[in-house]
PDB file of N, CA, C, O and CB in Angstrom:
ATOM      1  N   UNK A   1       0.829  -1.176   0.000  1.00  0.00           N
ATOM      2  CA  UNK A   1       0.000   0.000   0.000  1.00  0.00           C
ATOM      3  C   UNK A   1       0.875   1.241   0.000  1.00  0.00           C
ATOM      4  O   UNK A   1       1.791   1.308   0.819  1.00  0.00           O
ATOM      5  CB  UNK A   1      -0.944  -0.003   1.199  1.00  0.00           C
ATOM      6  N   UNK A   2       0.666   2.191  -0.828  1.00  0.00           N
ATOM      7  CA  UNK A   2       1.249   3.251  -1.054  1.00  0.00           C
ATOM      8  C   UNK A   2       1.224   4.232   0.520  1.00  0.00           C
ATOM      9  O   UNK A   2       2.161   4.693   1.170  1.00  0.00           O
ATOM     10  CB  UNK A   2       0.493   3.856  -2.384  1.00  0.00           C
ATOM     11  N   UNK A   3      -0.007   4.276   0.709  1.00  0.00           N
ATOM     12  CA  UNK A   3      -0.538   4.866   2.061  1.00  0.00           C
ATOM     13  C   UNK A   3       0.360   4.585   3.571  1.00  0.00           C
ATOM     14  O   UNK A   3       0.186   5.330   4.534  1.00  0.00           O
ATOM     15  CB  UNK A   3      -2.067   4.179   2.234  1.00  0.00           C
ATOM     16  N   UNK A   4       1.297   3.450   3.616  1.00  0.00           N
ATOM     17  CA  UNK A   4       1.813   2.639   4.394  1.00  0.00           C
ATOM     18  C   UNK A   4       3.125   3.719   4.603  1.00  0.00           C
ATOM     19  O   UNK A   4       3.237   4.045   5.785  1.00  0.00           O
ATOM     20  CB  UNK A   4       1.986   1.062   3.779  1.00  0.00           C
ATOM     21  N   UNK A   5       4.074   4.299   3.755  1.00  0.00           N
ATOM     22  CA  UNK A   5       4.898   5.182   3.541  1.00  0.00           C
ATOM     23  C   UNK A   5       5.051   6.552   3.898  1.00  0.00           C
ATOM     24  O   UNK A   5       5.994   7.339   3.979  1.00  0.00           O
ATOM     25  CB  UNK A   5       4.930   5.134   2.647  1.00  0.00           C
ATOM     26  N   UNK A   6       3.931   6.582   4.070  1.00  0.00           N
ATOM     27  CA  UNK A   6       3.846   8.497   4.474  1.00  0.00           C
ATOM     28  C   UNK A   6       2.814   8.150   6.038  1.00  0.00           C
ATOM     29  O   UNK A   6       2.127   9.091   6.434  1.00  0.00           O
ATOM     30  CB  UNK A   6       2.528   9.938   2.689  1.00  0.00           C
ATOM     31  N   UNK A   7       2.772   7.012   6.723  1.00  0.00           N
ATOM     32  CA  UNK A   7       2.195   7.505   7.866  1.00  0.00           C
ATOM     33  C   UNK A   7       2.675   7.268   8.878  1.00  0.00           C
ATOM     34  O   UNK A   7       3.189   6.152   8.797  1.00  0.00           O
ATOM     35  CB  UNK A   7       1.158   7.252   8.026  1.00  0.00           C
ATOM     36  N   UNK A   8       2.841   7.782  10.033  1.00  0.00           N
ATOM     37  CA  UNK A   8       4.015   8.256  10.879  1.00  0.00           C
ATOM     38  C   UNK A   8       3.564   7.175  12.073  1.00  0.00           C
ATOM     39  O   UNK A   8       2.649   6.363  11.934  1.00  0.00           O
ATOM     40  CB  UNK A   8       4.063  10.150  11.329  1.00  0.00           C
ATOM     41  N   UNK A   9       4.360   7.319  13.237  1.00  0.00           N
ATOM     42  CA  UNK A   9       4.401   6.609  14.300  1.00  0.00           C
ATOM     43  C   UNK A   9       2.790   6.627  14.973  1.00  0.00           C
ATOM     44  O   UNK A   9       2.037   5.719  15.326  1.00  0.00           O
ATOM     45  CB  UNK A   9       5.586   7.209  15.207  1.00  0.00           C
ATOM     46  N   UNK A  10       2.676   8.003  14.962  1.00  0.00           N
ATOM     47  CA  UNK A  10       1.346   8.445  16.057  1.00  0.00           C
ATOM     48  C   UNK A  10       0.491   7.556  14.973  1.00  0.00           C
ATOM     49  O   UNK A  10      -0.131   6.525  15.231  1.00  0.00           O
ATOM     50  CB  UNK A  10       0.764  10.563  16.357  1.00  0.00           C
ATOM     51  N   UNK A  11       0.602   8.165  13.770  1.00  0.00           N
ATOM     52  CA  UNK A  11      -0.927   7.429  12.932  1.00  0.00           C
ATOM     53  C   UNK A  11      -0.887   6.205  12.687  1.00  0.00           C
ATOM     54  O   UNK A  11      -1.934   5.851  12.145  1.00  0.00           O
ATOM     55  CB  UNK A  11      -1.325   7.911  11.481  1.00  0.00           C
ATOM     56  N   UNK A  12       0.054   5.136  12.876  1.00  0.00           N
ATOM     57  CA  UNK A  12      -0.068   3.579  13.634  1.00  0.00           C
ATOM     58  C   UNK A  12      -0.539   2.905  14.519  1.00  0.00           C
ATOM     59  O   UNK A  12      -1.200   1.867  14.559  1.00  0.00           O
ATOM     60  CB  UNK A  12       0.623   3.205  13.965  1.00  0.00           C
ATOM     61  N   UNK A  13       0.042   3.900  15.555  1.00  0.00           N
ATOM     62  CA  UNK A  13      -0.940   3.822  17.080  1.00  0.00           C
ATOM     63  C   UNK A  13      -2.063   4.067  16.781  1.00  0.00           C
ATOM     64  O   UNK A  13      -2.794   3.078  16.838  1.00  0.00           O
ATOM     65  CB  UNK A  13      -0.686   4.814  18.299  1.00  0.00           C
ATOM     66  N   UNK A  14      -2.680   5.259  16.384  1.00  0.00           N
ATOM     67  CA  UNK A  14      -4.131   5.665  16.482  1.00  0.00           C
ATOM     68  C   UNK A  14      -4.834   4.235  15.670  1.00  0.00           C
ATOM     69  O   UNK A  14      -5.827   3.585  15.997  1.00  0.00           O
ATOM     70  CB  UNK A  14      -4.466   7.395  15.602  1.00  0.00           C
ATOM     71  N   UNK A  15      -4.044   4.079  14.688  1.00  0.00           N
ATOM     72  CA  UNK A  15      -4.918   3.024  13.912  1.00  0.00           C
ATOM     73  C   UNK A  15      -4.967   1.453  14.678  1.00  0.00           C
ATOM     74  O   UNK A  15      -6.025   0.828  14.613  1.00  0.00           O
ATOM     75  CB  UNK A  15      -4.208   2.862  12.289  1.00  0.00           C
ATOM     76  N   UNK A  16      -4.187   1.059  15.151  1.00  0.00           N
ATOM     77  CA  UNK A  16      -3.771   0.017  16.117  1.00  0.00           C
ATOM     78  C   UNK A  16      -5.047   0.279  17.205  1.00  0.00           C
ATOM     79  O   UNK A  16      -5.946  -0.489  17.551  1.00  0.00           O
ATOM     80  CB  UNK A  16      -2.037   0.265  16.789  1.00  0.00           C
ATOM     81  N   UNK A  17      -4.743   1.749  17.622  1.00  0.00           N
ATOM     82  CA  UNK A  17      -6.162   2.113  19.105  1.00  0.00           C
ATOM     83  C   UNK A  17      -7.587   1.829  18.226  1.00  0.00           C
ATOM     84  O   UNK A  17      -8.551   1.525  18.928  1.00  0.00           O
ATOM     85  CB  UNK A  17      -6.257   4.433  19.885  1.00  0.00           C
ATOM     86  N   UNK A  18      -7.754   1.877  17.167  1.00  0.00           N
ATOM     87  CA  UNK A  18      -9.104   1.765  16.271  1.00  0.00           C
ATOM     88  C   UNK A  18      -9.513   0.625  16.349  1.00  0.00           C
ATOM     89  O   UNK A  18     -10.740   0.535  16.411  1.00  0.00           O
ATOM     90  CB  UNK A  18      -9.048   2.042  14.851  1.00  0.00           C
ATOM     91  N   UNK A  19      -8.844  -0.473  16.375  1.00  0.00           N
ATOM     92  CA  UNK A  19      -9.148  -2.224  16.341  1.00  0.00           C
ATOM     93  C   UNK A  19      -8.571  -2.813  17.101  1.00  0.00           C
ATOM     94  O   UNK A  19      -8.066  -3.916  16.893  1.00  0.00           O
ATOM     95  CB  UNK A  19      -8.845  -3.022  15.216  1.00  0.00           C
ATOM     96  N   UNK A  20      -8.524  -1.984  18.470  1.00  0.00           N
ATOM     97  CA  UNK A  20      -7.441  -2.654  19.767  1.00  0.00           C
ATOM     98  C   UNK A  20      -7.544  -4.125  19.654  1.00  0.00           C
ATOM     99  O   UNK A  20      -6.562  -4.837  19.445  1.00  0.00           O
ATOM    100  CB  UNK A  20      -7.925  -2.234  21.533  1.00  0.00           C
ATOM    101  N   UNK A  21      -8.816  -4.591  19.804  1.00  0.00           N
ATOM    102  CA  UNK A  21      -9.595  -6.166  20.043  1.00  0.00           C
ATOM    103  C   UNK A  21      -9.660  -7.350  18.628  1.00  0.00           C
ATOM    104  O   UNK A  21     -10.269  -8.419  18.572  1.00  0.00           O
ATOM    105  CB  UNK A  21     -11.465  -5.769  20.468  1.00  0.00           C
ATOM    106  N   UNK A  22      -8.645  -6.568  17.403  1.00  0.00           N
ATOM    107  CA  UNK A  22      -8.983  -7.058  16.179  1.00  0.00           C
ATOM    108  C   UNK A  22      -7.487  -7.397  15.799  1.00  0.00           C
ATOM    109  O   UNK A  22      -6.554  -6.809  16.344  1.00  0.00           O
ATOM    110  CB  UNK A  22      -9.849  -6.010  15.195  1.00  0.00           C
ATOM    111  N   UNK A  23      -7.359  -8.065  15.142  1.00  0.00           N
ATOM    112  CA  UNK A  23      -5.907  -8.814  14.906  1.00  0.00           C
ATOM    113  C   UNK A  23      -4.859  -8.216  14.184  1.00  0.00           C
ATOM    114  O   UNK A  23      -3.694  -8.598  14.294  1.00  0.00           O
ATOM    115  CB  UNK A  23      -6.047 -10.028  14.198  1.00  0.00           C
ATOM    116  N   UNK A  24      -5.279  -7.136  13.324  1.00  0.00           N
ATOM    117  CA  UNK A  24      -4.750  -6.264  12.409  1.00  0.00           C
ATOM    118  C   UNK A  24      -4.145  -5.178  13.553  1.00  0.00           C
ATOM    119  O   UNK A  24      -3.266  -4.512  13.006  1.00  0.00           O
ATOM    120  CB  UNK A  24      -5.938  -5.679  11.244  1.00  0.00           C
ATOM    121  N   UNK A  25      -4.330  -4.780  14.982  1.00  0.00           N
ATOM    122  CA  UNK A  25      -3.956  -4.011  15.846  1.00  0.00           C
ATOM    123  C   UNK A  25      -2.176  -4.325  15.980  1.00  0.00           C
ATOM    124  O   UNK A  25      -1.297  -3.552  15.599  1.00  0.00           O
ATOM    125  CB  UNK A  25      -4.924  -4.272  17.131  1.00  0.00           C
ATOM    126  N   UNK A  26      -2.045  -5.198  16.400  1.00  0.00           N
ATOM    127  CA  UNK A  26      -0.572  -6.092  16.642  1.00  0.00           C
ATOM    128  C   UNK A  26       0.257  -5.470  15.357  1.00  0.00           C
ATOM    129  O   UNK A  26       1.038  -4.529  15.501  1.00  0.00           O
ATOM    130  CB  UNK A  26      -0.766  -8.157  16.507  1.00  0.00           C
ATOM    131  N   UNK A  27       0.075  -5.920  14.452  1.00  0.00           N
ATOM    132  CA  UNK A  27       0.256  -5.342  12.937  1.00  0.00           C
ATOM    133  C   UNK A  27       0.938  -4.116  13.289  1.00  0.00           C
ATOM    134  O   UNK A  27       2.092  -3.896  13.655  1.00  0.00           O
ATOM    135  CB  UNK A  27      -1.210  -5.039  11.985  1.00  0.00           C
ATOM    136  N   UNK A  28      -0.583  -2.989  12.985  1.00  0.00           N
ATOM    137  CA  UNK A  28      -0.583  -1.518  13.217  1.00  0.00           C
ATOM    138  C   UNK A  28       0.521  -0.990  14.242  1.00  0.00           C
ATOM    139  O   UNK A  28       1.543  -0.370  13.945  1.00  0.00           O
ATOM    140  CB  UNK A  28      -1.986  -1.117  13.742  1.00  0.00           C
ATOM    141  N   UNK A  29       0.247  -1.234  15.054  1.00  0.00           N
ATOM    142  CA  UNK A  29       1.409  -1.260  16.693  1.00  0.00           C
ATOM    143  C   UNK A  29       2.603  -1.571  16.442  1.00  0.00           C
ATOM    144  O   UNK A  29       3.435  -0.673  16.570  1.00  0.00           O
ATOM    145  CB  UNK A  29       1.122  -2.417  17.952  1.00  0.00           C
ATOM    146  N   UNK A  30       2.991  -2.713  16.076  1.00  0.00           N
ATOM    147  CA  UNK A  30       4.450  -3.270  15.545  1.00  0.00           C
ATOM    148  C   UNK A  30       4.814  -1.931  14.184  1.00  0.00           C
ATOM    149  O   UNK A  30       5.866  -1.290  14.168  1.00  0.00           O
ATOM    150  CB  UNK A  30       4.226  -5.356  14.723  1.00  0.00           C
ATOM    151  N   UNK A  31       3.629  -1.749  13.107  1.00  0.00           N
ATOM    152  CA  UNK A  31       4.441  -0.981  12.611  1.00  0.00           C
ATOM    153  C   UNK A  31       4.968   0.388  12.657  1.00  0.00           C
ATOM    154  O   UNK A  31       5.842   1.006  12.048  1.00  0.00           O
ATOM    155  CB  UNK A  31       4.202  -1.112  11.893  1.00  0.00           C
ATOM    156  N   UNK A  32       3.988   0.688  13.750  1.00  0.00           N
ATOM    157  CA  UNK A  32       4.561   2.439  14.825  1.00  0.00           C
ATOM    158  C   UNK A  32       6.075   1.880  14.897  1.00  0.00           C
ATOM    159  O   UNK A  32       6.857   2.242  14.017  1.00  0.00           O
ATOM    160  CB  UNK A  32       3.645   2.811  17.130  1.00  0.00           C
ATOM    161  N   UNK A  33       6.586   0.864  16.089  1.00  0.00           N
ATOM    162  CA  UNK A  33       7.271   0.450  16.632  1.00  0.00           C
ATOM    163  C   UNK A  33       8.546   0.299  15.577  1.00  0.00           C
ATOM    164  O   UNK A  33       9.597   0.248  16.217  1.00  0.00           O
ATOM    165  CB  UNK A  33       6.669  -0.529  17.264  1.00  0.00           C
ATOM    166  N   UNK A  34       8.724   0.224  14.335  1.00  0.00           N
ATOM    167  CA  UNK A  34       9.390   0.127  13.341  1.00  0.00           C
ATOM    168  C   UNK A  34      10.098   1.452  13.037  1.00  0.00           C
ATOM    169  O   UNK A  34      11.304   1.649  12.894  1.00  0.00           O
ATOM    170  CB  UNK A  34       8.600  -0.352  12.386  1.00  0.00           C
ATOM    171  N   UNK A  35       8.731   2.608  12.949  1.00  0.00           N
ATOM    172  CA  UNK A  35       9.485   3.917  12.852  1.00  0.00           C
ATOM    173  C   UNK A  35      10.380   4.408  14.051  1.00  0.00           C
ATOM    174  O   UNK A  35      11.545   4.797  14.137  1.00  0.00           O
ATOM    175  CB  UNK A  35       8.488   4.973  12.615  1.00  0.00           C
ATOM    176  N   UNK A  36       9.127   4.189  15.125  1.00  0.00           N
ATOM    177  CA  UNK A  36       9.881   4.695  16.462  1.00  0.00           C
ATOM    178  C   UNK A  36      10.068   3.682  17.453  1.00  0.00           C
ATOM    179  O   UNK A  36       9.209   3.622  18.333  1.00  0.00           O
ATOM    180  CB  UNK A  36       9.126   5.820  17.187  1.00  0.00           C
ATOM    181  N   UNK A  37      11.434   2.522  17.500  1.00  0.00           N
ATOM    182  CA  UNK A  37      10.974   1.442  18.467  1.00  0.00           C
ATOM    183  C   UNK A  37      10.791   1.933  20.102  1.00  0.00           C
ATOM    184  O   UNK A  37      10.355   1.123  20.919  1.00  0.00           O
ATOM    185  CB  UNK A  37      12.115   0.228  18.380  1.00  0.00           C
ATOM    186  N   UNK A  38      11.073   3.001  20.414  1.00  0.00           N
ATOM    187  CA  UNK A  38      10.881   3.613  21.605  1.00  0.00           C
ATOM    188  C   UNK A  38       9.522   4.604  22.031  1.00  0.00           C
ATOM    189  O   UNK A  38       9.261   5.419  22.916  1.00  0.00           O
ATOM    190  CB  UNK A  38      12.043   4.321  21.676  1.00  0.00           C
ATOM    191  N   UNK A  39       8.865   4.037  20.891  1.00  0.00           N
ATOM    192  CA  UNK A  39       7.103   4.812  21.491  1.00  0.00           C
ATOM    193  C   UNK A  39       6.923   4.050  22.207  1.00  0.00           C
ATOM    194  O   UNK A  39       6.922   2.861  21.889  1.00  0.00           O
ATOM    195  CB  UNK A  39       5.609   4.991  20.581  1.00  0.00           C
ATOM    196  N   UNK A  40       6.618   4.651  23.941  1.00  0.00           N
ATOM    197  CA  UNK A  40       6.093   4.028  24.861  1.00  0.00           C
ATOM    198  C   UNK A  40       4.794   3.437  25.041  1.00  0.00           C
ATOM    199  O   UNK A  40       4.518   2.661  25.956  1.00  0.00           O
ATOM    200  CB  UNK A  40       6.246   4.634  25.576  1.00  0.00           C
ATOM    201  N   UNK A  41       3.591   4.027  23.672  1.00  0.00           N
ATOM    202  CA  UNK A  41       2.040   4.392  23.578  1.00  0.00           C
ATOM    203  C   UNK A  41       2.236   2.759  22.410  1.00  0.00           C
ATOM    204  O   UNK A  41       1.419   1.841  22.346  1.00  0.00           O
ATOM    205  CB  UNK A  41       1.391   6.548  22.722  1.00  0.00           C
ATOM    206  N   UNK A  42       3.107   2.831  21.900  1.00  0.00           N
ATOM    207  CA  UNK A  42       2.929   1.194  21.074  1.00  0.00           C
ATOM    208  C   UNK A  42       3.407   0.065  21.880  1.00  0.00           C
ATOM    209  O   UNK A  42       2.879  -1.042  21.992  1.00  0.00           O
ATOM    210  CB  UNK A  42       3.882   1.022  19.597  1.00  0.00           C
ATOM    211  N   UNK A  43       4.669   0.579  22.520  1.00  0.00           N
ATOM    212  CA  UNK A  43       4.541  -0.675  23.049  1.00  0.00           C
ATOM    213  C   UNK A  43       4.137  -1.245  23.961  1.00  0.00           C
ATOM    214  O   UNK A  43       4.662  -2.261  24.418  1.00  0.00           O
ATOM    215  CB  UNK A  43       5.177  -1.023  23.109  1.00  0.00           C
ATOM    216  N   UNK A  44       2.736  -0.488  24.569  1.00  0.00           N
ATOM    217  CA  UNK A  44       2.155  -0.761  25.876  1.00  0.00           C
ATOM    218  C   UNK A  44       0.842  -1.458  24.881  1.00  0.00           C
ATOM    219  O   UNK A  44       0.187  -2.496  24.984  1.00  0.00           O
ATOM    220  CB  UNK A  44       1.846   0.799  27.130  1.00  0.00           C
ATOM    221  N   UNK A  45       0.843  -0.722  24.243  1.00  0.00           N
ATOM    222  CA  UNK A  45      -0.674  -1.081  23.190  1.00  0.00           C
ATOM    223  C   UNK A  45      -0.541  -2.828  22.690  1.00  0.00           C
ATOM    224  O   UNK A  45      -1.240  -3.802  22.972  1.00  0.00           O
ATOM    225  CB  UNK A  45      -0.642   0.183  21.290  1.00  0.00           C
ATOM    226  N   UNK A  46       0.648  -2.677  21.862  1.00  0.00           N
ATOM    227  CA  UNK A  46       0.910  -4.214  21.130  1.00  0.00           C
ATOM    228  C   UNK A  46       1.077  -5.002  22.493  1.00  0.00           C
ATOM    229  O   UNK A  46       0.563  -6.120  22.527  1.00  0.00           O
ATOM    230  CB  UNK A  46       2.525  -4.382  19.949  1.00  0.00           C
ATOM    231  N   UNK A  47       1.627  -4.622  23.432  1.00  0.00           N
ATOM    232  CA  UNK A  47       1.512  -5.673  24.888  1.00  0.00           C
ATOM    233  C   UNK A  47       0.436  -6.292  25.603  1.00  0.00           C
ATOM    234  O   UNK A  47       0.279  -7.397  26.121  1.00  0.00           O
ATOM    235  CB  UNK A  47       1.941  -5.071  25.947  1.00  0.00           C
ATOM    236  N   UNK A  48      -0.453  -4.969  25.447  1.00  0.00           N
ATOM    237  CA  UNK A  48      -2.046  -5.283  25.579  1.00  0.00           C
ATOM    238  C   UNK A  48      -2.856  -5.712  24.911  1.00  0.00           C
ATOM    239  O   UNK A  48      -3.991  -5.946  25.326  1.00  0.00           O
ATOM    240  CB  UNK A  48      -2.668  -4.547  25.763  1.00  0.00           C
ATOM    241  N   UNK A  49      -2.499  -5.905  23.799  1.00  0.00           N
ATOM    242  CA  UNK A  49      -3.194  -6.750  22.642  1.00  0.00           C
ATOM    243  C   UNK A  49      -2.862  -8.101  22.877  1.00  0.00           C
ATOM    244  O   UNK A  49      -3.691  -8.983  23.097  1.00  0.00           O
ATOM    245  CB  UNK A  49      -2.742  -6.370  21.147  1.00  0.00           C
ATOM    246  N   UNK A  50      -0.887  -8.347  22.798  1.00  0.00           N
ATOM    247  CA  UNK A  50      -0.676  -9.593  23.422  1.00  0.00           C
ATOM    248  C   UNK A  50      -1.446 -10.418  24.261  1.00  0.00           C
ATOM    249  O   UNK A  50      -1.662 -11.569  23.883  1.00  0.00           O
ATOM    250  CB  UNK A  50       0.169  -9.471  23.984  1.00  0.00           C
ATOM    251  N   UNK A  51      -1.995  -9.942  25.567  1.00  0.00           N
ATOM    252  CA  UNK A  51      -2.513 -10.030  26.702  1.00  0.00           C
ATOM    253  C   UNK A  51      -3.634 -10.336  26.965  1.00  0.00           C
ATOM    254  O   UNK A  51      -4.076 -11.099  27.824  1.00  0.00           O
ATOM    255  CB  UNK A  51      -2.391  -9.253  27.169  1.00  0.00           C
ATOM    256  N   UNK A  52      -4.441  -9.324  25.705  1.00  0.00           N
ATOM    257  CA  UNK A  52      -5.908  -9.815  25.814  1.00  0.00           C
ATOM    258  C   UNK A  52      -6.098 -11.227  24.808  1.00  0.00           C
ATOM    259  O   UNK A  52      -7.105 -11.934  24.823  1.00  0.00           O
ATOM    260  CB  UNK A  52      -7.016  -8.458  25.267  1.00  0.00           C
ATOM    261  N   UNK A  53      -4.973 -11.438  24.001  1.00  0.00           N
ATOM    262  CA  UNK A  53      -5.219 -13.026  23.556  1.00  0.00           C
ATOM    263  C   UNK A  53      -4.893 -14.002  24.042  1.00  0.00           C
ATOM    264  O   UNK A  53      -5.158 -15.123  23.609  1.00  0.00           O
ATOM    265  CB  UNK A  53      -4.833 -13.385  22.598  1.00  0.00           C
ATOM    266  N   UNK A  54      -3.886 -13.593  25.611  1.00  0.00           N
ATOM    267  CA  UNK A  54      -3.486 -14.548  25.997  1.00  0.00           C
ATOM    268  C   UNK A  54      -2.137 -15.361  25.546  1.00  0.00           C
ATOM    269  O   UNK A  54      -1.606 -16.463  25.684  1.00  0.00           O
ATOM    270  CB  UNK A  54      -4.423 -15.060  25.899  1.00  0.00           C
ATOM    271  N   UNK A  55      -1.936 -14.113  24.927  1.00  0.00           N
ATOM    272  CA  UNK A  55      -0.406 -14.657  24.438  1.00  0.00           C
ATOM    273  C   UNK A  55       0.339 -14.350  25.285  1.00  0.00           C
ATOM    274  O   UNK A  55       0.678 -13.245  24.862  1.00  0.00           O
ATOM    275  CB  UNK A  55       0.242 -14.165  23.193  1.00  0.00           C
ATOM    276  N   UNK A  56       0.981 -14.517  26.374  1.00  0.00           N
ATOM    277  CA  UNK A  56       1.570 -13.571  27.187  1.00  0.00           C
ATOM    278  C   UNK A  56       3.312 -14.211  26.885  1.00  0.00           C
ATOM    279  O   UNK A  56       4.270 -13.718  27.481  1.00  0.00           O
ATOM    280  CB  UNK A  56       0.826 -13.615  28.991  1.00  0.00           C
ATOM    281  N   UNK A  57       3.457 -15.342  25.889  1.00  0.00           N
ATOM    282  CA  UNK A  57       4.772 -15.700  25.597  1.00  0.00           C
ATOM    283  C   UNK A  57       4.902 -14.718  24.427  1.00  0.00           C
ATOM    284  O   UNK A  57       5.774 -13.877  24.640  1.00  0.00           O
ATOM    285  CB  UNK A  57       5.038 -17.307  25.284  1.00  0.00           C
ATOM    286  N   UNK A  58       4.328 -14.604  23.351  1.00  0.00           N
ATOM    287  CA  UNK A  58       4.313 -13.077  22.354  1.00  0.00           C
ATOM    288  C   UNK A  58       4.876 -12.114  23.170  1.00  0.00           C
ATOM    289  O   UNK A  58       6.100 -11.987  23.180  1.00  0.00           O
ATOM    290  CB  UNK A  58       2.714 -12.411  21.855  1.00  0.00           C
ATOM    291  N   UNK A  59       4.153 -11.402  23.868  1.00  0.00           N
ATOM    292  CA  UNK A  59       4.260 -10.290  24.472  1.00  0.00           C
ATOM    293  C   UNK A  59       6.020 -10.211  25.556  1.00  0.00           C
ATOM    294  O   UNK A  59       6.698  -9.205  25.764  1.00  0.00           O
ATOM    295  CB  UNK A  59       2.694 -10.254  25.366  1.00  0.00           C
ATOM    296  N   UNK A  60       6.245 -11.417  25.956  1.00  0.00           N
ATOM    297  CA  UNK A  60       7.486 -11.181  26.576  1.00  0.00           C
ATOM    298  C   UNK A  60       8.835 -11.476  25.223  1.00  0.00           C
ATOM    299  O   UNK A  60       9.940 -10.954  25.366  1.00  0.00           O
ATOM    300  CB  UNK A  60       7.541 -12.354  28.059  1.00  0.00           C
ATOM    301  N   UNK A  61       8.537 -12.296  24.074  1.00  0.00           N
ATOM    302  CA  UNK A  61       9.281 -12.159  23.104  1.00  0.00           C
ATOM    303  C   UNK A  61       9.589 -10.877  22.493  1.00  0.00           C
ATOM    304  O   UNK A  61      10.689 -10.372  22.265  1.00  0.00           O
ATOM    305  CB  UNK A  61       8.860 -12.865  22.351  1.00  0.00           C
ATOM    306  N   UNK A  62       8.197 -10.362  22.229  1.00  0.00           N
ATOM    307  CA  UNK A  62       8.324  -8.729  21.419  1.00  0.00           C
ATOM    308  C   UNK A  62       9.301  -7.719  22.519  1.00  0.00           C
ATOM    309  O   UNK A  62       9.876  -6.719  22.089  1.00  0.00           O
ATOM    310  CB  UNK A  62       6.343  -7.805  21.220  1.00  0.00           C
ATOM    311  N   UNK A  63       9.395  -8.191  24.128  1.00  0.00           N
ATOM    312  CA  UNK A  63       9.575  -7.507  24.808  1.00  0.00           C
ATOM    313  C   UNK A  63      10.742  -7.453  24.912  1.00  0.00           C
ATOM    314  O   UNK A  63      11.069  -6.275  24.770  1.00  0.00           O
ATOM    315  CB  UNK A  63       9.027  -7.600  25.598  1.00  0.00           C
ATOM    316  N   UNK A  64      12.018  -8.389  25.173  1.00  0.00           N
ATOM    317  CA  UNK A  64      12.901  -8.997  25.493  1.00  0.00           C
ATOM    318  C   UNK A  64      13.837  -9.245  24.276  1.00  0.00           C
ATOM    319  O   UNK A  64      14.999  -9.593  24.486  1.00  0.00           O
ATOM    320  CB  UNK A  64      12.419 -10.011  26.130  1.00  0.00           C
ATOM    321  N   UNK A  65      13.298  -9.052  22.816  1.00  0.00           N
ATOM    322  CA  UNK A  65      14.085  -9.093  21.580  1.00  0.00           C
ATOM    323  C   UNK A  65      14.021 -11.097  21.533  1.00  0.00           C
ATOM    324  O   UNK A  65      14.574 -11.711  20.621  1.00  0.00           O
ATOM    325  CB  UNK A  65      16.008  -8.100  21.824  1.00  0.00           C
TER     326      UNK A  65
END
């Protein structure tokens, strides 16, 4: 997607916060986390996404490298 290129950290998150509960969130979140791996707002988000699926081995991988 062309659209994928020009949108910044915040507008990942926001989109990630749009489908917190939807699988495409993790996605969105990880790809904030790409521009800025030190947004604190993604990586609490993609953790909590982890969490609410019960992945909580995801969530300490993404965490821990």
């Amino acid at each position: 997607m062309d659209k994928d290129s020009t949108l910044s950290a915040t507008d990942w998150f926001d989109e990630g916060l749009k489908c917190f509960n939807k699988p495409d969130a993790i996605v969105f979140y990880s790809h904030a986390l790409t521009l800025d791996p030190y947004d604190e707002e993604s990586l609490i988000g993609r953790g909590s996404c982890y969490t609410v699926k019960k992945n909580h081995e995801g969530a300490l991988e993404k965490c821990t490298g």
